[in-house]
N, C-alpha and C positions, 0 to 999 in steps of 0.2 A: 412348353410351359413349365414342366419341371424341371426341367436343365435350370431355367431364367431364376425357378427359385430357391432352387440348391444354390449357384452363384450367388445370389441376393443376398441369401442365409450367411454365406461363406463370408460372403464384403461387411457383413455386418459382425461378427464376429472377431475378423483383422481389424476392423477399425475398434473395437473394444476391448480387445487385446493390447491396441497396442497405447489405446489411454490409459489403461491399466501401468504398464511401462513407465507411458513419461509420469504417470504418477507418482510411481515410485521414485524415478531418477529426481524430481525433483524433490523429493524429499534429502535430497544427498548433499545438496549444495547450500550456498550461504549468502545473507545480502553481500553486496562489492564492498560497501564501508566506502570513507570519504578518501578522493582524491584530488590531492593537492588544496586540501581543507572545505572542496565542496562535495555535493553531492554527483555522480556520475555521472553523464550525459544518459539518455537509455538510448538503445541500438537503432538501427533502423527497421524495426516492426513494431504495430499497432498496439502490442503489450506491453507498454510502459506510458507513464506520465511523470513528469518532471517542473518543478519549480521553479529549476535551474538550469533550463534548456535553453533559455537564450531566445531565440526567432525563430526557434520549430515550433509553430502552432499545431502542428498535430500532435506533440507531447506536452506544451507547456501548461501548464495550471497554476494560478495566483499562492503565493504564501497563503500561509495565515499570519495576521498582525498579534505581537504581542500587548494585549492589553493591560495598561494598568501599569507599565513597564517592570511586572515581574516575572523573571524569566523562569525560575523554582514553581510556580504556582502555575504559569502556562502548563509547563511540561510535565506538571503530576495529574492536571486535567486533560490532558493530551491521552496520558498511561488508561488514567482510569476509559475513557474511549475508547482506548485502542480495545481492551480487556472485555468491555462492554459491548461491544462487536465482536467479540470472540477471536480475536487476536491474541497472539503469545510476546511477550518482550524477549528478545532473543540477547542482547545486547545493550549497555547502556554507558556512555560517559558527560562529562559533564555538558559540552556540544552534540553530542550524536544519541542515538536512539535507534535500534534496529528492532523491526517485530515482525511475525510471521503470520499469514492467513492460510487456512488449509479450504478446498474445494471441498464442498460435502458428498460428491459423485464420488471423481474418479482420486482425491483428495491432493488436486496439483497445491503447490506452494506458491505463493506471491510473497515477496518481501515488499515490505515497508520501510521506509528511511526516513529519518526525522534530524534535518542539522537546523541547530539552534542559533540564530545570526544575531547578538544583542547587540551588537553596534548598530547595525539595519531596522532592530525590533519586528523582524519576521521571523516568522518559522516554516525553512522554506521542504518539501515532501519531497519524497518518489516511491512511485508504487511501481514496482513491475511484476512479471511473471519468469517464475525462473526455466519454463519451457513452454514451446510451442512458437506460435509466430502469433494468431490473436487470442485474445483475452474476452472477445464479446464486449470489450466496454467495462470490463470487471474491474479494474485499476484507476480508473478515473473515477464510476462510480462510488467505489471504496472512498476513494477521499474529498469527493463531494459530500458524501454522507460524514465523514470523520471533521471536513469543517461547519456543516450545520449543527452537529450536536458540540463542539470544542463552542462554536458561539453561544450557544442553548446554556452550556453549564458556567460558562464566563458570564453571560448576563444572569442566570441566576444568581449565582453567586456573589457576583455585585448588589443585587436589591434582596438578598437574605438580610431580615434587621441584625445578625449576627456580624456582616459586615461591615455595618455603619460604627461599628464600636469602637 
């Protein structure tokens, strides 16, 4: 019985050690940024979701629509979201947008991508993880959460009598 809890001890230790690890390593790396003017496909494991993934339903997720057709005013509501979730803006151009999440444990990194499509009037996401293989669900949830409250402050904002002006 003591043997089983020395080992036990031991397995639980390696495996804390070694999210410590990919904790750090992910702090080393960077989102991919666009290629070939979209956003990247995400690889094939469970930690990433993508806008622009085509007919992989296990990664894709709906845009968000730009409302109101202003593209400036989307994406400084977007910012202020991203910020309000406790996200960092790592990166910004006039179509693209990169921001960072940190885990509060072991503190892995998820990047965030935001390409801005104003011919389409979408603003289409990817959330991944920049290690491990799953995520718990963490990256979908993320931007389920970041399109309910992008709608939250766009319809506010809309019926603010400041807007009717």
């Amino acid at each position: 019985m003591k043997t089983a809890l020395i080992s036990l001890s031991l397995l639980v230790v390696a495996f804390i050690v070694l999210f410590l690890i990919l904790g750090v390593l992910s702090k080393s790396g960077k989102a991919p940024g666009l290629v070939a003017g979209r956003l990247p496909n995400c690889p094939d494991k469970p930690n990433c979701v993508n806008s622009e993934q085509g007919e992989d339903a296990a990664h894709l997720i709906e845009p968000l629509a730009i409302l109101d057709d202003d593209r400036a005013a989307a994406v400084h509501v977007l910012k202020d979201v991203i910020r309000e979730m406790g996200g960092r803006i790592e990166a910004e151009s006039d179509d693209y947008l990169a921001a960072t999440f940190s885990s509060a444990i072991f503190g892995f990194v998820d990047d965030l991508e935001i390409r801005v499509d104003s011919r389409g009037k979408v603003i289409h996401l990817r959330s991944s993880s920049r290690v491990g293989h799953s995520d718990m669900g963490v990256n979908r949830k993320r931007t389920e959460l970041l399109r309910k409250r992008y709608i939250q402050k766009v319809s506010n904002a809309n019926l603010s009598p400041d807007s009717a002006r």
